[in-house]
N, C-alpha and C positions, 0 to 999 in steps of 0.2 A: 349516939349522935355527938353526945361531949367531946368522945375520943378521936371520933373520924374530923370534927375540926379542929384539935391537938396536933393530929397528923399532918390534915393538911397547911396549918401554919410552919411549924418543923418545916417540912418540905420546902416550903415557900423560902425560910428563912436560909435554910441550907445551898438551893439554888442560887439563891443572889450572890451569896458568899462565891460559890465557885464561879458565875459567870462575872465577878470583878476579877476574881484573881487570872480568869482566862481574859480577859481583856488586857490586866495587865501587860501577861503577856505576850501578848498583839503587837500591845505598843513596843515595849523592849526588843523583841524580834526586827519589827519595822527599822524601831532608831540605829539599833545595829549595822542595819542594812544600809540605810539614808547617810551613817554615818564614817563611811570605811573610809571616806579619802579627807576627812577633819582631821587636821594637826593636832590640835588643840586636844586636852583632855578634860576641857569644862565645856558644859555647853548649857547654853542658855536657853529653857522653854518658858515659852508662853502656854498655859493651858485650860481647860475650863475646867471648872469648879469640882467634877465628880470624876476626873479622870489623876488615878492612882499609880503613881510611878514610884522607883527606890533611888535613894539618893545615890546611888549607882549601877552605871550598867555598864558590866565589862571593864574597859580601862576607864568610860569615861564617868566627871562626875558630874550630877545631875543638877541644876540650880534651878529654881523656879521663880521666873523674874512676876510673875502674875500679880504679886504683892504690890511692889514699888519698886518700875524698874529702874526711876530715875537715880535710888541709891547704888544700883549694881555699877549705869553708864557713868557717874559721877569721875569725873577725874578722866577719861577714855572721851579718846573722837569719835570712836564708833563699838558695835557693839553686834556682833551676828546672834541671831534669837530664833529657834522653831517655835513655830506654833501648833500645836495640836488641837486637831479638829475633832469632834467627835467619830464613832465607827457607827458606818452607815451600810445598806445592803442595798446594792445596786444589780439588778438581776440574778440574782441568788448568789452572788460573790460581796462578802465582807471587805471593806475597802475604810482606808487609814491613810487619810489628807496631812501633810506635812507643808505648810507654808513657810517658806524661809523666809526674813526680815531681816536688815541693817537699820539698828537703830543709835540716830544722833540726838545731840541735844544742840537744840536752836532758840533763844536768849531764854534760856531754865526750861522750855520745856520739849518735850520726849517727841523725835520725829521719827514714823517710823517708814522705811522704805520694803516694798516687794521686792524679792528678788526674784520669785519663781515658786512654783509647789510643784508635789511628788505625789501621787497616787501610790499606795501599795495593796 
């Protein structure tokens, strides 16, 4: 009985590991996509707290304004930002919400505008 809950932790543990790193690459796949016609090679996410990205993907690099975004906009009139929503299952299709944002600063503090969102 010791062994067979041994196992089943292991398992447990091992599963999570691969379905972050397949989440990962969800997101990376997606931002690629969302991404092909941005000039720019930084791009600014917002994100929630358990969603795991590499400080590069492809050409572009990854910044995560989620901290303080008001140090990134400082000194800038504006500021284009993704935001990433979590991966949700929407009749048996996985689906990865990208909000686009323009974000200004209005006397110190952080405004931020919709532009539009993307389903993928």
């Amino acid at each position: 009985m010791k062994n067979l809950i041994t196992v089943v932790v292991l398992l447990v543990l091992i599963m999570s590991f691969k379905l972050k790193s397949d989440n990962t690459l969800l997101y990376q796949q997606s931002l690629l996509s969302h991404l092909s016609n941005l000039k720019s090679d930084t791009v600014y996410i917002l994100k929630c707290f358990d969603i795991e990205l590499p400080s590069k993907i492809g050409k572009y690099t990854i910044v995560d304004l989620s901290e303080n975004t008001s140090i990134f906009l400082n000194g800038k009139s504006s500021l284009y930002a993704i935001k990433l929503m979590p991966i949700e299952m929407n009749k048996g299709a996985i689906e990865i919400t990208f909000i686009d944002y323009v974000l200004k600063s209005n006397a110190g503090e952080v405004v931020m505008g919709n532009t539009g969102s993307v389903i993928f």
